[in-house]
N, C-alpha and C positions, 0 to 999 in steps of 0.2 A: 732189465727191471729198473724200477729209480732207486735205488741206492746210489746213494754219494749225490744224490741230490743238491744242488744248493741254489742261491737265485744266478748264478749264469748259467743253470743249468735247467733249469725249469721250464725255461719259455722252449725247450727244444722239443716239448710236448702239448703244448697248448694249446694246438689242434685238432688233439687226438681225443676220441671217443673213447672215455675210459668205464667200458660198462662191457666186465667180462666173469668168468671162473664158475665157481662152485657155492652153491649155498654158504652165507657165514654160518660159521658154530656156532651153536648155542652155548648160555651160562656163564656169559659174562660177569668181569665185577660189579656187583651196585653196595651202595649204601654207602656209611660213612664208618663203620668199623668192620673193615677191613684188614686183612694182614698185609705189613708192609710190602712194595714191590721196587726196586728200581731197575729202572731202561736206560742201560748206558749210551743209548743209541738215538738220541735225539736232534733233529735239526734246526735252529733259529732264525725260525721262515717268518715271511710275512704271507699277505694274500698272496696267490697266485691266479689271476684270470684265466678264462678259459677253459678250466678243467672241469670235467665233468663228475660225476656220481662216479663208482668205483666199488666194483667186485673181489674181492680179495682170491687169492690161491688160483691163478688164470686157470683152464681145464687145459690150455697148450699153448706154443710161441707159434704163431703162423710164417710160412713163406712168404718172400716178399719179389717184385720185377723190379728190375732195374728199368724197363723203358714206360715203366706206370708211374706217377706219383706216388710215391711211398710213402706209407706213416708212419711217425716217428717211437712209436709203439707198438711191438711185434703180438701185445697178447689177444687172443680171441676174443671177438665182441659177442657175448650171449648175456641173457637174463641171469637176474638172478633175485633171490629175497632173503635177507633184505640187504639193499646196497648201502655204501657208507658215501656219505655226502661231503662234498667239500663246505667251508667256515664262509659264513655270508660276509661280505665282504666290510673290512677291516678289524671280524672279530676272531682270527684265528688264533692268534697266540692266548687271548683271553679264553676262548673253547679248550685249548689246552690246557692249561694250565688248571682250568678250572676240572677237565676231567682227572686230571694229577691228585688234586683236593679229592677230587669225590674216589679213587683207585687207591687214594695210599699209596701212589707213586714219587719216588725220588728220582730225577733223571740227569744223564750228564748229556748236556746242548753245548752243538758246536756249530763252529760258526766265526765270522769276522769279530775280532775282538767288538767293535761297536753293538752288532747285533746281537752278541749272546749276552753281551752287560745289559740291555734293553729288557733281556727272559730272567737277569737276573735279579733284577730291579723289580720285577713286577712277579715275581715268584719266588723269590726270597731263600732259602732253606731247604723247597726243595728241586730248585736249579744247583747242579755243577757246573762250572763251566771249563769249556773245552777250549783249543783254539789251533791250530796248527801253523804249518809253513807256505801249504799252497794255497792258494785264491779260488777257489772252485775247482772247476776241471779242465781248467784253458791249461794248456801245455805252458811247464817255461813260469808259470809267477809265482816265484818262491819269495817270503819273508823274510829281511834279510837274520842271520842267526843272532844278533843282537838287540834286535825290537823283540823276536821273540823270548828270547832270555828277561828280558822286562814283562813281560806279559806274566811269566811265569812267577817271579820273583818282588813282582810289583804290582802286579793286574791282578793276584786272584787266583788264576787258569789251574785248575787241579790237571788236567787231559791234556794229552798233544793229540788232537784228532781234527776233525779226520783228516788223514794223511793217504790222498787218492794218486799213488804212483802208477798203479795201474793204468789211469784215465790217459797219463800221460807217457805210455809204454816205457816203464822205469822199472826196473827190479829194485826193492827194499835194500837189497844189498849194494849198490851202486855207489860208489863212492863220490857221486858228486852230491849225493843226499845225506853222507855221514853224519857230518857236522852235527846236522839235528837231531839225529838219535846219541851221539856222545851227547848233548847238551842233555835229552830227555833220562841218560842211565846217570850223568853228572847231578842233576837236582833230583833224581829219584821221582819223577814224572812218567809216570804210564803214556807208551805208547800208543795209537788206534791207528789198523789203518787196514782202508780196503782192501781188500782179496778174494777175489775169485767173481763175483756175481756182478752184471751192468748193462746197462744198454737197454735193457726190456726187449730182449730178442732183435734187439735193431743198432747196437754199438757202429756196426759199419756203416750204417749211417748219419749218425747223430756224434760219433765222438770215434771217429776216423783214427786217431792215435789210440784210441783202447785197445788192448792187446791181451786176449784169453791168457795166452800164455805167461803172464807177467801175472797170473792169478795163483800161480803155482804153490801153495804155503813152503815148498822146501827150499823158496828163493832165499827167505830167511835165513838160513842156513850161516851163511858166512857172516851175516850182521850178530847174529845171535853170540857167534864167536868171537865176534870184535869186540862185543858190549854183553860180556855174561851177567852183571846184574840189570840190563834193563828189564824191567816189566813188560811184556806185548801182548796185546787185543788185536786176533784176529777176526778182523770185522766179516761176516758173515760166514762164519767159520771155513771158509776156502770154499764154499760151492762152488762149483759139483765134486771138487779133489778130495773126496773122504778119504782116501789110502794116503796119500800124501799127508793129509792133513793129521790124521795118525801116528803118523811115522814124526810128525813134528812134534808134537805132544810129546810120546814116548821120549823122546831127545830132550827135550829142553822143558822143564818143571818149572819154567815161570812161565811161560806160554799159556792164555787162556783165548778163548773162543767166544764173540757173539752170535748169534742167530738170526739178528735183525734184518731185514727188507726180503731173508730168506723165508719167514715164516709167515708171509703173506702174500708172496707172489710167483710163487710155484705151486702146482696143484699140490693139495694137500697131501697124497698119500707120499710123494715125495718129499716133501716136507717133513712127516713125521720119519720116515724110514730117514734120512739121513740124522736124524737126532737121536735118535734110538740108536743108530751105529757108535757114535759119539759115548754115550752113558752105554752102552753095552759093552764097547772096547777099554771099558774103566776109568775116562775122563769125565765119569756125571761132575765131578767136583770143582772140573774144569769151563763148565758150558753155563754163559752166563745169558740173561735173557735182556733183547733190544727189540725197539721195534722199527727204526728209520724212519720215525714219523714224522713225517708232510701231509699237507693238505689237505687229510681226511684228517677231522680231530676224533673220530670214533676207532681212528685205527689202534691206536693202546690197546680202548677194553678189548678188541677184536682178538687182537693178539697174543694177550694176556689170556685169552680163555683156549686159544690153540694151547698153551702148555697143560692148564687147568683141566683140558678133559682129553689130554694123553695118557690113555690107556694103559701105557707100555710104562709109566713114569710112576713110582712109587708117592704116597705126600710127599713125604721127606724128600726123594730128590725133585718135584715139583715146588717145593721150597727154598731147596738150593740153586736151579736156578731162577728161579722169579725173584732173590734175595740174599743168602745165603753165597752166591760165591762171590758175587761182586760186591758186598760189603767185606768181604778177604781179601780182593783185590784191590779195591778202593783204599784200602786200609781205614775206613770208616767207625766213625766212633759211635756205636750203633744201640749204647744203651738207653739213648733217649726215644727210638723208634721201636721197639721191638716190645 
């Protein structure tokens, strides 16, 4: 899928025919008084050429040959209506930002410290901004821990995100990555960082170091016990590991969960069945709502309206996550939005 998306990472698709999945849902956000929302899961993109219209929730990953020309996107190409369109070119952070205005959306955007100062600059109040240690998803370019300790303590940066160890087959727990999770539990900085979902059905050949297995959430396990009071966001709640990902929960009560790039790019009914595990196994309070957005600026309300007409979801916990837990985890001062 594109999660962990960023611009070294983009053009590894800008080939590809992205016109696949299932009808969107209907009932999206409109208007201007709206109940607040924030997506913790935003990325501080520019244009991206190339890329086409886009289907959300693919209907399946296809197989691929090795002695064929392969595309760099495993999801099925079918119709669908209506498609979400990529930002005509050079107005895409403005389409966002402006759908944010019109959604009642607060978001936390990561990205290179320049980049996300640029979303922050021009979206003011309701950009967070994020910033991490790795450079995209190229193996090996890490931060050094003292620029970012500036970032944090001098830059602004509320988020250490996204933190794509996976891309570059690292387990979270690894100790040549410590350093920067002591620094994130030392300044009391929320953690974010990929787990579980990548590649768009095609990791082996797009990002050759990605490694399912390094998706595992109970990798955390020993970092968790190094750093008991860090904060951690796990970014798209460990898909496909729901039992694992449970089992982390249950262990460790600062542990929360995004959903993001999961709740658009897997057929929907898998989509909702693994959310519904989540809030059924007793972590509704835990499960915060993202959307990974790139390139489509219509993917927010898209996404926003998957929780809105889940079935299975009470208001109230439809509330808590479109807002509700990640203004608890943010530790956000929320009497001015609400």
């Amino acid at each position: 899928m594109l999660t962990e998306v960023k611009k070294s990472g983009v053009a590894l698709m800008c080939c590809a025919v992205l016109v696949s999945g299932t009808a969107v849902v209907a009932g999206q956000n409109t208007g201007t008084d709206v109940p607040p929302v924030i997506d913790v899961h935003v990325h501080a993109m520019d244009d991206v050429p190339g890329i086409g219209p886009m289907c959300p929730n693919t209907a399946m990953f296809t197989a691929s040959d090795p002695k064929t020309k392969e595309a760099p996107v495993g999801w099925v190409q079918e119709e669908c209506t209506p498609k979400l369109y990529p930002a005509a070119k050079g107005e895409y952070m403005k389409d966002v930002l402006a759908e944010m205005e019109r959604l009642n959306v607060t978001a936390v955007v990561f990205g290179d410290p320049k980049s996300v100062q640029k979303w922050k600059d021009a979206g003011g109040k309701r950009v967070i901004p994020g910033t991490a240690f790795s450079n995209g998803i190229q193996p090996g370019q890490h931060v050094p821990v003292d620029e970012l300790r500036k970032d944090f303590t001098t830059g602004g940066f509320k988020v250490m995100g996204e933190i794509g160890l996976q891309y570059e087959g690292i387990s979270p727990s690894d100790m040549s990555v410590d350093q920067y999770f002591a620094l994130a539990e030392e300044l009391d900085i929320p953690a974010a960082v990929h787990m579980g979902t990548g590649g768009s059905g095609r990791a082996n050949i797009t990002v050759p170091t990605f490694r399912g297995s390094k998706g595992d959430p109970l990798l955390f396990e020993e970092l968790l016990a190094r750093h008991p009071k860090l904060r951690l966001q796990v970014m798209h709640a460990g898909y496909p590991m729901i039992d694992n990902m449970l089992t982390l929960l249950q262990a460790n009560s600062h542990v929360y969960v995004d959903v993001a790039g999961l709740i658009w790019s897997y057929p929907i009914k898998e989509v909702n069945h693994y959310i519904q595990r989540l809030v059924e196994a007793g972590f509704e309070d835990r499960v915060m709502f993202g959307t990974d957005q790139l390139i489509w600026p219509k993917l927010m309300a898209y996404s926003i309206s998957v929780i809105q007409n889940a079935e299975y979801l009470t208001p109230e916990e439809k509330r808590d996550i479109l807002y509700n837990n990640a203004a608890r985890f943010l530790r956000l001062d929320t009497a001015a939005t609400k």
